[in-house]
VOKE-391248 format. One record per residue (C-alpha): x, y, z; residue in three letters. Coordinates in steps of 0.25 Angstrom, whole numbers, plus 5000, padded with zeros to 4 digits. Layout:
// residues N
XYZALA
...
***
This chain:
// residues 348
479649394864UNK
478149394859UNK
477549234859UNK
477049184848UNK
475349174849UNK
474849034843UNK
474349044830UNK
473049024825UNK
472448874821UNK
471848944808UNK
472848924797UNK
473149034790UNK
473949034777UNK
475349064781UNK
474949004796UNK
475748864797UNK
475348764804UNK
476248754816UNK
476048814830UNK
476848934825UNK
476248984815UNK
477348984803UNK
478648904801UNK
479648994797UNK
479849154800UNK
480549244788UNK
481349374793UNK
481549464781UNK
482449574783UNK
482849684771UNK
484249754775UNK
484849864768UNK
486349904774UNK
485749844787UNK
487049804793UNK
487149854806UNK
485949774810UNK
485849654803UNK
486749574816UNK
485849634826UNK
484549604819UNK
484949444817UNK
485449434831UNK
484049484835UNK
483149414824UNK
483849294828UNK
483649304841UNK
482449324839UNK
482049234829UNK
482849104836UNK
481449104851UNK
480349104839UNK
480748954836UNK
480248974820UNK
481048954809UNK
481349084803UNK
482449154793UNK
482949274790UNK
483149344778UNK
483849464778UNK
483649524762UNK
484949624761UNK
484449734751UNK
485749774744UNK
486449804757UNK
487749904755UNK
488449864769UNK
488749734774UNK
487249684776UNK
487349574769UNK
488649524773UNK
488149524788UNK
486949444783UNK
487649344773UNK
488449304787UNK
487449284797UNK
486749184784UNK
487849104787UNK
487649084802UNK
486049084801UNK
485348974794UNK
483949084796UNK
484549194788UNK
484549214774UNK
485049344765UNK
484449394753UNK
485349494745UNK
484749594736UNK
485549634724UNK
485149774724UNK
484349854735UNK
482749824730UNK
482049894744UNK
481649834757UNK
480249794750UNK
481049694739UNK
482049654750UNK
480849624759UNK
480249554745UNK
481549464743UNK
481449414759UNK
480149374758UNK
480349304745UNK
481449224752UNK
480649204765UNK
480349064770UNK
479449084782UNK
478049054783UNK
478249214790UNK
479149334786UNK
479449444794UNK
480249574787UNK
481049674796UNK
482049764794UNK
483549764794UNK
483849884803UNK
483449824817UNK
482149914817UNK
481249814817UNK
481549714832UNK
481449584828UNK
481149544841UNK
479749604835UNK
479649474826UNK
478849394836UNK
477749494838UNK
477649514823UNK
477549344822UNK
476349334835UNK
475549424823UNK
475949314812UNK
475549194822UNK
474149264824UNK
473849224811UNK
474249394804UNK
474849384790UNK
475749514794UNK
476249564807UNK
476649714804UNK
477549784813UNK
477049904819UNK
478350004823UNK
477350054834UNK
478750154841UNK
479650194829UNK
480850254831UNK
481050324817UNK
481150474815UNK
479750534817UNK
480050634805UNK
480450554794UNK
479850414799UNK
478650394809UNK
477850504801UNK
478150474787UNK
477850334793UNK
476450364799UNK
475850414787UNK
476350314781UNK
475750204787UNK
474350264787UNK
474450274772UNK
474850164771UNK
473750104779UNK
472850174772UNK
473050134759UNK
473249974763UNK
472149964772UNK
473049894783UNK
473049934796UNK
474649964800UNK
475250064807UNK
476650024800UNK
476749984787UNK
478150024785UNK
479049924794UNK
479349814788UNK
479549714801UNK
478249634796UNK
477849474798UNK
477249424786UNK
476649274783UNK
477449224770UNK
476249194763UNK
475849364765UNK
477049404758UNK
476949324746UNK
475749404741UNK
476549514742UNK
477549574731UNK
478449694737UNK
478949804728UNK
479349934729UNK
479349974745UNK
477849884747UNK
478549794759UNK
477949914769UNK
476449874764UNK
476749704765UNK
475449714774UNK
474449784765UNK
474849714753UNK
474649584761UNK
473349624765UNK
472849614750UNK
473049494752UNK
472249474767UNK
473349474776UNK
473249524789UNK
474049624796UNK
474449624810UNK
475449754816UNK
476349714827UNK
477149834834UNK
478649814833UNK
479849894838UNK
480549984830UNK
481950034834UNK
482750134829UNK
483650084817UNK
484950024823UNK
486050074813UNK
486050134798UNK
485050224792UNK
483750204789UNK
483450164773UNK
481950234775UNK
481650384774UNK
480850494772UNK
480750474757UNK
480050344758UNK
478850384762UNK
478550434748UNK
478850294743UNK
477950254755UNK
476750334748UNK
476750264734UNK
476850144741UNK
475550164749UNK
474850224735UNK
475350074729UNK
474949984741UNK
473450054740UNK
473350034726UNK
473749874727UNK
473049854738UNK
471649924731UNK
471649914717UNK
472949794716UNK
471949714709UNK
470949794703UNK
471749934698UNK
470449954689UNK
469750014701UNK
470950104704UNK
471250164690UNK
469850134685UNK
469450234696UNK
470350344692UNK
470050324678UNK
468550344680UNK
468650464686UNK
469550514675UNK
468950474664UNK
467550524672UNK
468050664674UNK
469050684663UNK
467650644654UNK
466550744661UNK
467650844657UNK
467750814642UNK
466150794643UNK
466150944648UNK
467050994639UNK
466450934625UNK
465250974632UNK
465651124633UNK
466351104619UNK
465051054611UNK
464051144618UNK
464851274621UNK
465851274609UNK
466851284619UNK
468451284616UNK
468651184625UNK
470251204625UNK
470151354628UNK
469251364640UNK
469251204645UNK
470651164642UNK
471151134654UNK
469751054658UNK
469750974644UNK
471450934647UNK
471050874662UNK
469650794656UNK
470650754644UNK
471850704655UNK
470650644665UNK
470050554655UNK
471450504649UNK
471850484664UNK
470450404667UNK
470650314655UNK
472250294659UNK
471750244671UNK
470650154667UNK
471750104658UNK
472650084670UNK
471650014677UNK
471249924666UNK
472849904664UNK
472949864678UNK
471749764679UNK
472549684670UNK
473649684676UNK
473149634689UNK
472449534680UNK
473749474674UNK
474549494688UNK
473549394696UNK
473249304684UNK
474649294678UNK
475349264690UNK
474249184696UNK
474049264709UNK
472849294719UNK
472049424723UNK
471649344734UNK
472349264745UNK
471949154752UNK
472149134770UNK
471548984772UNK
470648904766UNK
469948804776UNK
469248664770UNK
468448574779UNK
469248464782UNK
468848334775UNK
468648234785UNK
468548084783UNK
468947944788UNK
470047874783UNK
469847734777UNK
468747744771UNK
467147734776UNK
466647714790UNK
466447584797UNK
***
């Protein structure tokens, strides 16, 4: 089992101070028809869990399981004071079921994993050595996967490129989900759609910083994998939004503003061209420039649609951070000098 190292004197926000670094430890775990492991990955969490001598929980959110997933889990509650079970009415996606454990996350550090057993939890200790040297997020690295070369690992690779790339963070896997996170990280973040994959990056808006720490990845023990080929698609429009929030989240003007000027610019040199030709050269425009005259016509409609956009979104950004009295900054430390002084009153 990998030791702990001590952590650092310097208190950082989310760093407690005690010789461990946190108080409590958060496992949250989205199933989906995850029946023929769920036994197997307790016994194992639990064992190892129990030697780290921190209080932890677990919270298994079951996301609208059809097999008898949630009755396995609503037992083993009643044996185990650390576990708790959070029942989705409908199935909303790993990224919500991920989203509904957090929210109901008590530890000063949350760790998410799957259901499936391919992520070892015997993997969670290295993960919490990157937390205790003072990291916001310990990412897993699946370093040796074991998925189809084919339909997986490729599709895979170019995704994470992409998707370092467009976020600027440095990760050679973006798409596990076996991550260690401070609490404090998470509740800057709001998950939607399938974002839980870009945690990391959407932290970093905000100054966190990244650590990778290789893990084991094993072959799925039983039932068939809820991923396939057709995600990657969902994976590209993903990395398109995370680019945009992560560039332009707070100032859209400079994104639309961009395209509407070089619109507006082209689409009027065009016109400018074409009234030139029209009043000088008597020209029938319609007849021998139609076409031209229809693309300068839809490039300045488009240019000033975009300026629009942009202006429409500046305001929006205006009333989501003052309306709900958020930040677009965040604070680590702050650090006074001490006041120092002697008690009961002047010298003698």
């Amino acid at each position: 089992m990998v030791k702990h190292p001590a952590c650092h004197t310097t208190q950082l926000i989310g760093v407690l101070p005690d010789t461990l670094g946190f108080r409590m430890l958060s496992i949250v775990i989205p199933i989906h028809n995850e029946e023929p492991s769920i036994l197997r990955l307790y016994d194992r969490l639990t064992a190892v869990l129990e030697p780290l001598r921190r209080a932890y929980e677990i919270l298994f959110v079951d996301d609208a399981s059809t097999d008898r997933s949630f009755e396995l889990l609503a037992n083993l509650v009643e044996t185990d004071g650390h576990l708790k079970v959070i029942r989705l009415r409908r199935n909303f996606g790993q990224s919500a079921a991920l989203s509904a454990g957090f929210h109901e996350a008590k530890g000063d550090v949350v760790i998410a994993m799957d259901g499936d057993l391919q992520h070892a939890p015997e993997d969670i200790p290295a993960l919490l050595a990157k937390i205790d040297e003072g990291y916001d997020i310990a990412s897993g690295w699946r370093k040796e996967r074991v998925d189809n070369p084919l339909t997986r690992k490729i599709p895979s690779r170019i995704a994470n490129w992409l998707m370092a790339k467009a976020s600027g963070i440095d990760l050679r896997d973006f798409g596990t989900t076996f991550k260690a996170y401070r609490a404090e990280v998470l509740k800057d973040v709001n998950l939607y759609g399938e974002l839980h994959r870009f945690i990391p990056a959407l932290a970093s808006f905000y100054g966190a910083r990244v650590a990778e720490v290789p893990i084991h990845n094993t072959a799925r023990a039983a039932g068939d994998s809820h991923y396939g080929i057709g995600r990657t698609f969902r994976v590209m429009f993903d990395i398109l939004t995370i680019k945009f929030l992560l560039k332009y989240f707070t100032r859209p003007m400079h994104f639309f503003g961009l395209l509407g000027l070089a619109g507006t610019g082209l689409g009027g040199l065009i016109m400018v061209w074409l009234a030139f030709h029209k009043l000088i050269g008597h020209e029938l425009i319609m007849v021998e420039h139609g076409p031209l005259m229809i693309a300068g016509g839809l490039l300045l409609l488009g240019g000033l649609m975009m300026f629009s956009t942009g202006l429409i979104g500046e305001m929006m950004m205006r009333t989501y951070f003052e309306s709900q009295g958020r930040r677009i900054y965040a604070v680590r430390e702050i650090v006074t000098r001490k006041q120092r002084g002697v008690a009961g009153g002047a010298r003698g």
